[in-house]
PyMOL commands that place a pseudoatom at each C-alpha (Angstrom):
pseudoatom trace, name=CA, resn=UNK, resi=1, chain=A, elem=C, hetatm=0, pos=[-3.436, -18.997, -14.160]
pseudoatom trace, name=CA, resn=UNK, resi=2, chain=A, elem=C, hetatm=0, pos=[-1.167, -19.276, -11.162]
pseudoatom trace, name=CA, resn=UNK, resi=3, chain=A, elem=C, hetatm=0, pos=[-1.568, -18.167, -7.712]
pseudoatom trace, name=CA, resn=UNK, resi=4, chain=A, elem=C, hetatm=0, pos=[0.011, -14.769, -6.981]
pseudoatom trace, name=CA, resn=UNK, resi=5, chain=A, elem=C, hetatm=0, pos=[-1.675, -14.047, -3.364]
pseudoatom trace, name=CA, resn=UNK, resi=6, chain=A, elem=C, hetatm=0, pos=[-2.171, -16.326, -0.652]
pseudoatom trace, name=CA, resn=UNK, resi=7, chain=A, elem=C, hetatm=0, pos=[-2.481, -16.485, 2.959]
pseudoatom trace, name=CA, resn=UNK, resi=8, chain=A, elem=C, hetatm=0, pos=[-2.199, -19.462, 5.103]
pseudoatom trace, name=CA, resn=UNK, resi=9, chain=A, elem=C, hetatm=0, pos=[-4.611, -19.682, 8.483]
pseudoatom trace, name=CA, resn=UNK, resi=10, chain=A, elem=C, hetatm=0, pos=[-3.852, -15.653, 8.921]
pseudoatom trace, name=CA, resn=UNK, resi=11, chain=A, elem=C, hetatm=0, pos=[-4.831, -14.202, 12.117]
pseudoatom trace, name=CA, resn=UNK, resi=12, chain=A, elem=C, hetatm=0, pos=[-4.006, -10.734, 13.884]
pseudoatom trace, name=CA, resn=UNK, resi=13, chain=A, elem=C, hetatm=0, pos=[-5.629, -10.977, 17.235]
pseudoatom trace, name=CA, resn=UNK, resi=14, chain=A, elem=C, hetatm=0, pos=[-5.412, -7.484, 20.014]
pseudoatom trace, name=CA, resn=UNK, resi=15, chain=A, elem=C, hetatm=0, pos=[-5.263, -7.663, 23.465]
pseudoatom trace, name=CA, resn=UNK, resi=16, chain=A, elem=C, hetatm=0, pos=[-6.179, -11.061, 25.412]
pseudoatom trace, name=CA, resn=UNK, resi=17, chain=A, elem=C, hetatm=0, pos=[-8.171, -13.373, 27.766]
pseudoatom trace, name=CA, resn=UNK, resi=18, chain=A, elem=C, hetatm=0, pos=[-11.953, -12.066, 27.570]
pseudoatom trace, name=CA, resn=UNK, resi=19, chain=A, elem=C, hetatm=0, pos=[-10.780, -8.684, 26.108]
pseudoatom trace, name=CA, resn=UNK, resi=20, chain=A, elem=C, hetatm=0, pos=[-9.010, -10.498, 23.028]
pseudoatom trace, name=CA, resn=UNK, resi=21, chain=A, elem=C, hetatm=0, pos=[-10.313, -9.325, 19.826]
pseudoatom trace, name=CA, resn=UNK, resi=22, chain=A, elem=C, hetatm=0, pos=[-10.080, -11.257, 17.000]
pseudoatom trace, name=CA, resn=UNK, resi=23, chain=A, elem=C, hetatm=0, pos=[-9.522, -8.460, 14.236]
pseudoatom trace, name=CA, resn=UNK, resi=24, chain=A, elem=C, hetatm=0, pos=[-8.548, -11.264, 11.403]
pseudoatom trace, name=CA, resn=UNK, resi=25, chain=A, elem=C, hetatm=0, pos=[-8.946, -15.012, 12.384]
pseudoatom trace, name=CA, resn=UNK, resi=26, chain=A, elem=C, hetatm=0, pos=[-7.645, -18.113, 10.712]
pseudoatom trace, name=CA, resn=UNK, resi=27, chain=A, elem=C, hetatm=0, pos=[-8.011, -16.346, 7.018]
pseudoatom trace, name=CA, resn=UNK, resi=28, chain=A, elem=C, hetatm=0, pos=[-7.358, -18.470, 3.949]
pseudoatom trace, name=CA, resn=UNK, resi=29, chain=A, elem=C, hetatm=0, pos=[-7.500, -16.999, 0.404]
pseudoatom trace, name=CA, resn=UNK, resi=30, chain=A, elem=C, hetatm=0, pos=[-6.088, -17.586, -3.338]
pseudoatom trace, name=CA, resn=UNK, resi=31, chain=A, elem=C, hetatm=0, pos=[-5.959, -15.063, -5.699]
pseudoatom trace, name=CA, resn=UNK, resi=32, chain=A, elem=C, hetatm=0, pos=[-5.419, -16.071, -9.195]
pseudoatom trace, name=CA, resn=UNK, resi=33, chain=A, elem=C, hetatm=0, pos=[-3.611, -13.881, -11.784]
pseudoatom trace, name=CA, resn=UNK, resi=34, chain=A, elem=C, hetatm=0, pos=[-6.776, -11.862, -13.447]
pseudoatom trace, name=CA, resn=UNK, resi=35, chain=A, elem=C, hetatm=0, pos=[-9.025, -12.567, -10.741]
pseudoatom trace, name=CA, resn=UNK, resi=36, chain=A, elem=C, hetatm=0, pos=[-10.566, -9.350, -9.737]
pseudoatom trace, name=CA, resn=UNK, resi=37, chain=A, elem=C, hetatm=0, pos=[-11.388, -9.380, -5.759]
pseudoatom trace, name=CA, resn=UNK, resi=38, chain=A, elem=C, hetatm=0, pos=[-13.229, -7.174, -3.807]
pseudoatom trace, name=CA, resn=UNK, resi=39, chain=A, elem=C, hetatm=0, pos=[-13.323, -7.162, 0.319]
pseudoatom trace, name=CA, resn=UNK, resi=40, chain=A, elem=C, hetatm=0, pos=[-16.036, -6.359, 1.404]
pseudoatom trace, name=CA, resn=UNK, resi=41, chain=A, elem=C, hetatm=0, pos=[-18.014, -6.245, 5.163]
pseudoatom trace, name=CA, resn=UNK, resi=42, chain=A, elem=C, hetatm=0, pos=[-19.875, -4.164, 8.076]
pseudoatom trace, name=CA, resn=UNK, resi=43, chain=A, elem=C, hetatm=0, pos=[-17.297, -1.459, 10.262]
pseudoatom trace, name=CA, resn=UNK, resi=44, chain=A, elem=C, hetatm=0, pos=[-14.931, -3.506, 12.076]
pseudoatom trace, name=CA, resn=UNK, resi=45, chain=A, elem=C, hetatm=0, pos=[-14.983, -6.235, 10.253]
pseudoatom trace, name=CA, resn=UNK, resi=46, chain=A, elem=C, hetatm=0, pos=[-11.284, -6.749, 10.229]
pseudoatom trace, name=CA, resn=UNK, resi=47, chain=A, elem=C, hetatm=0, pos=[-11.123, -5.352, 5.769]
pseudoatom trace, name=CA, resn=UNK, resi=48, chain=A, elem=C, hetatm=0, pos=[-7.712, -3.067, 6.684]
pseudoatom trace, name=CA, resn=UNK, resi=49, chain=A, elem=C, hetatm=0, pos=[-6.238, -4.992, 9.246]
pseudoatom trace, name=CA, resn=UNK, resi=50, chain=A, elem=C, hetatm=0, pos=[-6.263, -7.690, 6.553]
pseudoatom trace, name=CA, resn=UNK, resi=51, chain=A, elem=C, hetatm=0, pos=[-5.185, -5.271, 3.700]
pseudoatom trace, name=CA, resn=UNK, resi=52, chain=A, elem=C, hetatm=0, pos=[-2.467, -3.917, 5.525]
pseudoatom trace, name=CA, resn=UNK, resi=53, chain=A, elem=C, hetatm=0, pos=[-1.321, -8.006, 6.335]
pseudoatom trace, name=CA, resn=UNK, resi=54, chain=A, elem=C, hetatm=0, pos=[-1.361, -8.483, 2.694]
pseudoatom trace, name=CA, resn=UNK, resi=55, chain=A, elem=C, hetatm=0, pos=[0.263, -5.781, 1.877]
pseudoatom trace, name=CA, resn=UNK, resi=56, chain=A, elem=C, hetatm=0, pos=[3.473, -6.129, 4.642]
pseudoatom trace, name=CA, resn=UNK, resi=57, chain=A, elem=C, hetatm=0, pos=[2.243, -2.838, 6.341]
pseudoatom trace, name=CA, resn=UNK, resi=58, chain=A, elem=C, hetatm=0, pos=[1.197, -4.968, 10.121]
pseudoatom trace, name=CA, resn=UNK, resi=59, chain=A, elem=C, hetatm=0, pos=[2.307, -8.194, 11.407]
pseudoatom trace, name=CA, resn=UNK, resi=60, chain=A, elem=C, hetatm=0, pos=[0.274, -10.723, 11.916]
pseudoatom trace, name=CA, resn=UNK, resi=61, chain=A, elem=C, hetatm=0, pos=[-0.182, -12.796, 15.057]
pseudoatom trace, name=CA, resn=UNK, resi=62, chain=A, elem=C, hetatm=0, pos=[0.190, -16.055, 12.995]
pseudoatom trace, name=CA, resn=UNK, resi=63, chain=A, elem=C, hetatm=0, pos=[-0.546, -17.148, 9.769]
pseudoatom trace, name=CA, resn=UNK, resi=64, chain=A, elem=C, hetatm=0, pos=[1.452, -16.431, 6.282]
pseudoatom trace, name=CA, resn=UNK, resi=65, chain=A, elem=C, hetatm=0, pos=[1.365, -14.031, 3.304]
pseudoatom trace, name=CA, resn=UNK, resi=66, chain=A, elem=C, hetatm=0, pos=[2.489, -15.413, -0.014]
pseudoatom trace, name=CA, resn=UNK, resi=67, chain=A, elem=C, hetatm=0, pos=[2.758, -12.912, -2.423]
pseudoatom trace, name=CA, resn=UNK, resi=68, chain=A, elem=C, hetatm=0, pos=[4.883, -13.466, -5.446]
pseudoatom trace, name=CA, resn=UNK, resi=69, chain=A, elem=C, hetatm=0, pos=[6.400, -16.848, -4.119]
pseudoatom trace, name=CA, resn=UNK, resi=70, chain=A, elem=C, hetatm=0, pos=[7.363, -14.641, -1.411]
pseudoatom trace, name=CA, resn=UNK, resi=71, chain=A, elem=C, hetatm=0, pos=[6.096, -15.168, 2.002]
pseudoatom trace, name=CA, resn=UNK, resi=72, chain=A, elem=C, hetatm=0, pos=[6.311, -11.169, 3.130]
pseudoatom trace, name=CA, resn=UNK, resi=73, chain=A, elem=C, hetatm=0, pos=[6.983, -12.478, 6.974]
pseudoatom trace, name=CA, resn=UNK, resi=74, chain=A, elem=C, hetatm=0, pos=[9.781, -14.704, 6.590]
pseudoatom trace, name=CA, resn=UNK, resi=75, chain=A, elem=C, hetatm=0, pos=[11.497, -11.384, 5.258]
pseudoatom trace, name=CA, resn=UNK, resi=76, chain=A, elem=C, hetatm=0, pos=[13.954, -8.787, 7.824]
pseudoatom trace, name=CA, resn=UNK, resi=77, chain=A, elem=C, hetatm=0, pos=[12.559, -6.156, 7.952]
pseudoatom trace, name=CA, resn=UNK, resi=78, chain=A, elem=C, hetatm=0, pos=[14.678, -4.310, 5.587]
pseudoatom trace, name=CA, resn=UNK, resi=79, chain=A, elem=C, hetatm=0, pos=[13.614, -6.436, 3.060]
pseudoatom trace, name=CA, resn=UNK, resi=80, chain=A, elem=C, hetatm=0, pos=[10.153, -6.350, 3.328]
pseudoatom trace, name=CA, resn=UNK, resi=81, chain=A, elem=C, hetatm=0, pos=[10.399, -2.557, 2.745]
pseudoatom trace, name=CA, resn=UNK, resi=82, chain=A, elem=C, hetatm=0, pos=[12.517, -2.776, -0.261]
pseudoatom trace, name=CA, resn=UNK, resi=83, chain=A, elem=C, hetatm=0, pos=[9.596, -5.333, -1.344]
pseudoatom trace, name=CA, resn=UNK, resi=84, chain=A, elem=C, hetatm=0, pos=[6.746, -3.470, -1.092]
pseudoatom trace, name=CA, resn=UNK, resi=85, chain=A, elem=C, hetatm=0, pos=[8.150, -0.609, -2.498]
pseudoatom trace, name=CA, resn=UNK, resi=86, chain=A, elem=C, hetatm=0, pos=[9.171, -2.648, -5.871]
pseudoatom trace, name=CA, resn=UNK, resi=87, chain=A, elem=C, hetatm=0, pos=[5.853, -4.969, -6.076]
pseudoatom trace, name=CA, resn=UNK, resi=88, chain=A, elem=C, hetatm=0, pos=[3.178, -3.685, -3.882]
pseudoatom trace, name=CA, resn=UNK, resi=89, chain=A, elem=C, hetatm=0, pos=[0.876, 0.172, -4.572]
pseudoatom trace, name=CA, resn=UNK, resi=90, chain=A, elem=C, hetatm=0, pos=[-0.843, 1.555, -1.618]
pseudoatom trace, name=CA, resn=UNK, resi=91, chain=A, elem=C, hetatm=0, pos=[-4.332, 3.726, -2.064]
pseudoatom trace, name=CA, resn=UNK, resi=92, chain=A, elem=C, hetatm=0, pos=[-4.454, 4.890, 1.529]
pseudoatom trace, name=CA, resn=UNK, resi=93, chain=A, elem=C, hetatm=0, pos=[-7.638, 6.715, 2.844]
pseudoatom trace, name=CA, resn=UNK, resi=94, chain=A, elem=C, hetatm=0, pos=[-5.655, 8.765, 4.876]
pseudoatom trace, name=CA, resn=UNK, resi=95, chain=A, elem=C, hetatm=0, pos=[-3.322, 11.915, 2.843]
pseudoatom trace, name=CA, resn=UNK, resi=96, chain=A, elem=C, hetatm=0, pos=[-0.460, 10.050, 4.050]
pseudoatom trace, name=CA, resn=UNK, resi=97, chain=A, elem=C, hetatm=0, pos=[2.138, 12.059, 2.111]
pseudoatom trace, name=CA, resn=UNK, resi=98, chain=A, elem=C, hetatm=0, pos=[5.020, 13.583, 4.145]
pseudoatom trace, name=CA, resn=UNK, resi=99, chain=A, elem=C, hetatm=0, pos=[4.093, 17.022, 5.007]
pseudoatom trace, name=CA, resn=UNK, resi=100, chain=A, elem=C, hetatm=0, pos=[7.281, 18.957, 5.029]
pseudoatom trace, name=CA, resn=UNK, resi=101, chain=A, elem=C, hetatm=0, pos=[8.154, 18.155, 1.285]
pseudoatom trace, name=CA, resn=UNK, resi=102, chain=A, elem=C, hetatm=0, pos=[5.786, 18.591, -1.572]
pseudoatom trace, name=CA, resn=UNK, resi=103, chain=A, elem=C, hetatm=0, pos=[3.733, 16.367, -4.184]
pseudoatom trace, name=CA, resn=UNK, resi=104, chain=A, elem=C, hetatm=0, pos=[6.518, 15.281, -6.568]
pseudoatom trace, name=CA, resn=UNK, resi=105, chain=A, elem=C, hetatm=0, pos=[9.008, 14.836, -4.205]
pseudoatom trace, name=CA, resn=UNK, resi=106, chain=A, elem=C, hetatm=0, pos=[6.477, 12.696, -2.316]
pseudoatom trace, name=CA, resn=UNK, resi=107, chain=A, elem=C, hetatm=0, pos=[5.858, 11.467, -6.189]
pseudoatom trace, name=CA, resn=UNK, resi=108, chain=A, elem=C, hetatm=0, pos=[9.590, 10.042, -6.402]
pseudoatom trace, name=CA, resn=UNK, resi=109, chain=A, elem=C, hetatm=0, pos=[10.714, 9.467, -2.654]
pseudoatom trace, name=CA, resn=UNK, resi=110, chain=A, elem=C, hetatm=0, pos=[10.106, 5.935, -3.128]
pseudoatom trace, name=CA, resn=UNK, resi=111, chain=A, elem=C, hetatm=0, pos=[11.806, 6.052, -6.384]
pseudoatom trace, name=CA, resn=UNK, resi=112, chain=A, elem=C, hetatm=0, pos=[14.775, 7.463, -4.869]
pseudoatom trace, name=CA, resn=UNK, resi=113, chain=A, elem=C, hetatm=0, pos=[14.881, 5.273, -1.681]
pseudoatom trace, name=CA, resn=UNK, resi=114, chain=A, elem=C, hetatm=0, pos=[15.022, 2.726, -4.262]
pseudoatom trace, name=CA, resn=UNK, resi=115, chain=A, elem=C, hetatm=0, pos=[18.374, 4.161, -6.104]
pseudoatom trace, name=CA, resn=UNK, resi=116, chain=A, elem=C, hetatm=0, pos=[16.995, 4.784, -9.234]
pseudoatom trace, name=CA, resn=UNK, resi=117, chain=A, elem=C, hetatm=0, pos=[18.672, 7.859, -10.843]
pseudoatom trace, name=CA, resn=UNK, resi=118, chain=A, elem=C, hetatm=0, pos=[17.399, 11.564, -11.441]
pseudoatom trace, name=CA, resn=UNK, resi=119, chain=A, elem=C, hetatm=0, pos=[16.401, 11.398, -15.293]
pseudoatom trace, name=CA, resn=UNK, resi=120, chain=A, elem=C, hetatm=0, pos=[15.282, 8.188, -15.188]
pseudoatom trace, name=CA, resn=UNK, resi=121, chain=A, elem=C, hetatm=0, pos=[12.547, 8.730, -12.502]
pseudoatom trace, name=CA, resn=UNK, resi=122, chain=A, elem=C, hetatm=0, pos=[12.104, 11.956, -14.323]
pseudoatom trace, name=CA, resn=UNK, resi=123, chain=A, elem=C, hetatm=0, pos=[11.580, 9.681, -17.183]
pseudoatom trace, name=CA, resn=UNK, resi=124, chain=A, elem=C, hetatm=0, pos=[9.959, 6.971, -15.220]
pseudoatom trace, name=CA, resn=UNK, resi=125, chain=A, elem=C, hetatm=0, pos=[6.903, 9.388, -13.589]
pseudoatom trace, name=CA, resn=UNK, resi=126, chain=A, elem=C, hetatm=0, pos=[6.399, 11.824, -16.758]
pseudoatom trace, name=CA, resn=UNK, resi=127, chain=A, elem=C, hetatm=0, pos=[5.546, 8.921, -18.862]
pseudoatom trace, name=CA, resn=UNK, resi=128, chain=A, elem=C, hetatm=0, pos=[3.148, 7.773, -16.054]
pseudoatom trace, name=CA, resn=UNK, resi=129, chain=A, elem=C, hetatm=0, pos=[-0.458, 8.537, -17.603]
pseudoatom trace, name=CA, resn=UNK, resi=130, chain=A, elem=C, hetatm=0, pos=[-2.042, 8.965, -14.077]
pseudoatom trace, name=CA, resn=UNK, resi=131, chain=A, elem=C, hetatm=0, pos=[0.751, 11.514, -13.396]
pseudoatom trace, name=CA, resn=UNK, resi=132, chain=A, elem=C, hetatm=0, pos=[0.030, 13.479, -16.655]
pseudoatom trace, name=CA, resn=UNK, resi=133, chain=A, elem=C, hetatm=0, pos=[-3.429, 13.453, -16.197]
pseudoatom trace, name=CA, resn=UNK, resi=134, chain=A, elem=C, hetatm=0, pos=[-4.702, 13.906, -12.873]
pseudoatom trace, name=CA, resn=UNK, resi=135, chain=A, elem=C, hetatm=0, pos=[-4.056, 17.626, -12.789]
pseudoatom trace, name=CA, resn=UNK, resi=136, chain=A, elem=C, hetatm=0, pos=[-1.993, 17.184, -9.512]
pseudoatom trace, name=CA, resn=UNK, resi=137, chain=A, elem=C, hetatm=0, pos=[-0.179, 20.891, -8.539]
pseudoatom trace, name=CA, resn=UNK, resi=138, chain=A, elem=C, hetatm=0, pos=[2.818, 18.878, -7.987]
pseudoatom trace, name=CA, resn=UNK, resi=139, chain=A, elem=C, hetatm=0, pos=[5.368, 21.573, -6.549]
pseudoatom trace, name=CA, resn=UNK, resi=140, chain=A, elem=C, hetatm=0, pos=[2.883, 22.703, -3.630]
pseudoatom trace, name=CA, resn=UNK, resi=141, chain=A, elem=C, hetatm=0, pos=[3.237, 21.528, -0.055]
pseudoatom trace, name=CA, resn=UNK, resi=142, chain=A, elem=C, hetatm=0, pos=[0.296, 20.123, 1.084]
pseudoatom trace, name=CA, resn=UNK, resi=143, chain=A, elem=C, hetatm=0, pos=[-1.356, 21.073, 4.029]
pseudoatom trace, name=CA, resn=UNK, resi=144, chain=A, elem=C, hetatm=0, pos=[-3.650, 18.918, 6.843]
pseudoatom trace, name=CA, resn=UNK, resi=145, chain=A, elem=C, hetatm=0, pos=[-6.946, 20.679, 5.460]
pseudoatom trace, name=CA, resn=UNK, resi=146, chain=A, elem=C, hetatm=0, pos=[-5.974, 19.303, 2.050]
pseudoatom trace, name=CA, resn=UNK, resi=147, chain=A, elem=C, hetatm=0, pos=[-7.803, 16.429, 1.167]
pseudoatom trace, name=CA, resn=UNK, resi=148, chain=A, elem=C, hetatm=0, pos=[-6.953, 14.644, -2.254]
pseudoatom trace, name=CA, resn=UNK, resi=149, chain=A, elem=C, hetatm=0, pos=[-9.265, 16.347, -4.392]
pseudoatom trace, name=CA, resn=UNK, resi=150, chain=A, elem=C, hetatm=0, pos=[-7.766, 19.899, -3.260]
pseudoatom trace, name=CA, resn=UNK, resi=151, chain=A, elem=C, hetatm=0, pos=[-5.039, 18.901, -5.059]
pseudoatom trace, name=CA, resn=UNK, resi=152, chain=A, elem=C, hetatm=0, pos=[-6.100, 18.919, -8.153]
pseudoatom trace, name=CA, resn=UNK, resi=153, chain=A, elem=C, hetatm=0, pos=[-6.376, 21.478, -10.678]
pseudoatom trace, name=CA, resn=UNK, resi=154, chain=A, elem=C, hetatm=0, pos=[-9.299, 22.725, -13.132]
pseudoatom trace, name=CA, resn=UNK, resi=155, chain=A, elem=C, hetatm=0, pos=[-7.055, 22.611, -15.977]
pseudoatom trace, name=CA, resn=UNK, resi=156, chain=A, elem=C, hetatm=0, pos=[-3.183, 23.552, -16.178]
pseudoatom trace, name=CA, resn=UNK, resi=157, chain=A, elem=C, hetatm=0, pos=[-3.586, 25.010, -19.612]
for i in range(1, 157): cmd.bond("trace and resi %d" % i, "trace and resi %d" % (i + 1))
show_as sticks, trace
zoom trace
């Protein structure tokens, strides 16, 4: 199977001299296609400075991202977005939805950043099962308290 993420010597270093910290340093990994990985390590280790690298969310001080035959920081800017909203999912910890509109248009902002016409991301995130079965109260606005579970219902029916 062929490589579909690597990174080359990756580093992401904050602050310098004898305050420098070292968040990611000199990082080199392969990830097959149907490899399963997990990342795993102590608070502070560095685990979501180096997911968000991979994933084209923060620069890093040197070093490359390969993913897809695509190295992410080669890219402007603007394409790097348009990438990682075509190829890459995010599962942040954080709520991270925008606050002002509610679930399914947070459900098919992306979508619609992306140009993709009103019936077909109709069509695109009805036929999703996680969207038709994770009880989500999709027309609500969520608020800070919420947490993802308090978005769920018992059962719509």
């Amino acid at each position: 199977m062929g490589v579909i993420l690597e990174t080359n010597q990756l580093c992401k270093f904050y602050g310098t001299g004898e305050n420098q910290v070292k968040a990611v340093n000199h990082v080199n990994i392969q990830i097959h296609q149907g490899e399963f990985v997990a990342i795993v390590g102590k608070s502070g280790s560095g685990k979501s400075t180096l997911l968000h690298m991979l994933g084209g969310l923060d620069t890093p001080t040197s070093g490359s991202v390969i993913l897809s035959d695509k190295d992410l920081y080669s890219m402007k800017e603007d394409q790097l977005a348009v990438f990682r909203r075509r190829k890459i999912g995010f599962v942040f910890q954080a709520f991270n939805l925008v606050s002002s509109i509610n679930v399914w248009e947070n459900i098919v902002l992306p979508l619609g950043l992306d140009g993709k016409k009103w019936i077909k991301l109709m069509s695109m995130i009805l036929s999703t099962h996680w969207v038709l079965n994770t009880g989500f109260i999709i027309f609500r606005i969520p608020s800070p308290e919420d947490s993802s579970s308090a978005l769920r219902l018992q059962e719509p029916w």
